[in-house]
N, C-alpha and C positions, 0 to 999 in steps of 0.2 A: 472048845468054846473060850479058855481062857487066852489062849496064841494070842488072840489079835490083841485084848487087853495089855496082856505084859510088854508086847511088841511099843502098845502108846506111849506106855507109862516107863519105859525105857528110852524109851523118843526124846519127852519131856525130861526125865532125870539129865539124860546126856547133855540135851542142847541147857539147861539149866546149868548145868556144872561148867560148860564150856566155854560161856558166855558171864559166865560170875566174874563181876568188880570187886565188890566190896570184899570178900575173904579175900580173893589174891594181894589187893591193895594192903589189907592191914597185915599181912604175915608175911609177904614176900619184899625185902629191899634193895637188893642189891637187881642195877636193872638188864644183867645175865642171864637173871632166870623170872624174869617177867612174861606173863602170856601172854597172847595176842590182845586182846583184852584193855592192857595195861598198859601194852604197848601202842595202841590206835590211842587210846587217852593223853598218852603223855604227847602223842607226835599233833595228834589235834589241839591239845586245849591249853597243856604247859610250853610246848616251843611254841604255839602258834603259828602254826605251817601253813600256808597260804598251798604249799603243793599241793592242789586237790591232786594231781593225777596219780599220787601217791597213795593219799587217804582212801581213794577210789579204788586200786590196783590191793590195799592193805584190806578192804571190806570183802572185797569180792573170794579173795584167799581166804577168810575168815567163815565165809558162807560157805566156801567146797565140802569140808566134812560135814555139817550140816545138812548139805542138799545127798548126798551121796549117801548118809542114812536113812533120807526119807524117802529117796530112788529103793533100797533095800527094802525098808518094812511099808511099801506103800500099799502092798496088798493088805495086811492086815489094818493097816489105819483106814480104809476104805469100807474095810467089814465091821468096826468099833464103829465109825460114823454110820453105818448101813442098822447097826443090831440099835442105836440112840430110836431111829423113826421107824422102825418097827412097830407095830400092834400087835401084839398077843391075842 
């Protein structure tokens, strides 16, 4: 009963951590060990890259682990959203 719960909430923890600005931004400087993250920001908003096909080609890379986790636990986040509309 609990599977499918820790399944979400590991979903969530992941893509929360993986998608984080603000910590990467304040503790990481040197821009060798920037994540992807830091890296779409700077190439989008501080060079001002008009490359979309870049920024496009950079989001899309960004989303794969992402999607590839939610292909993994989509059985169980189907049973968390199934046990929500449930009646007892």
């Amino acid at each position: 009963m609990a599977k499918p719960i820790i399944a979400f909430v590991a979903l969530l923890a992941f893509m929360g951590a993986y998608t984080d600005y603000a910590l990467a931004y304040a503790f990481i400087a040197k821009g060798s060990m920037w994540t992807l993250t830091l890296g779409m920001y700077y190439l989008a908003f501080v060079n001002r890259a008009t490359l979309y096909n870049v920024l496009a080609a950079f989001s899309v890379l960004m989303g794969i682990p992402i999607f590839t986790i939610f292909i993994a636990f989509q059985k169980y986040l189907v049973q968390v959203y199934a046990m929500g509309g449930v009646k007892a």
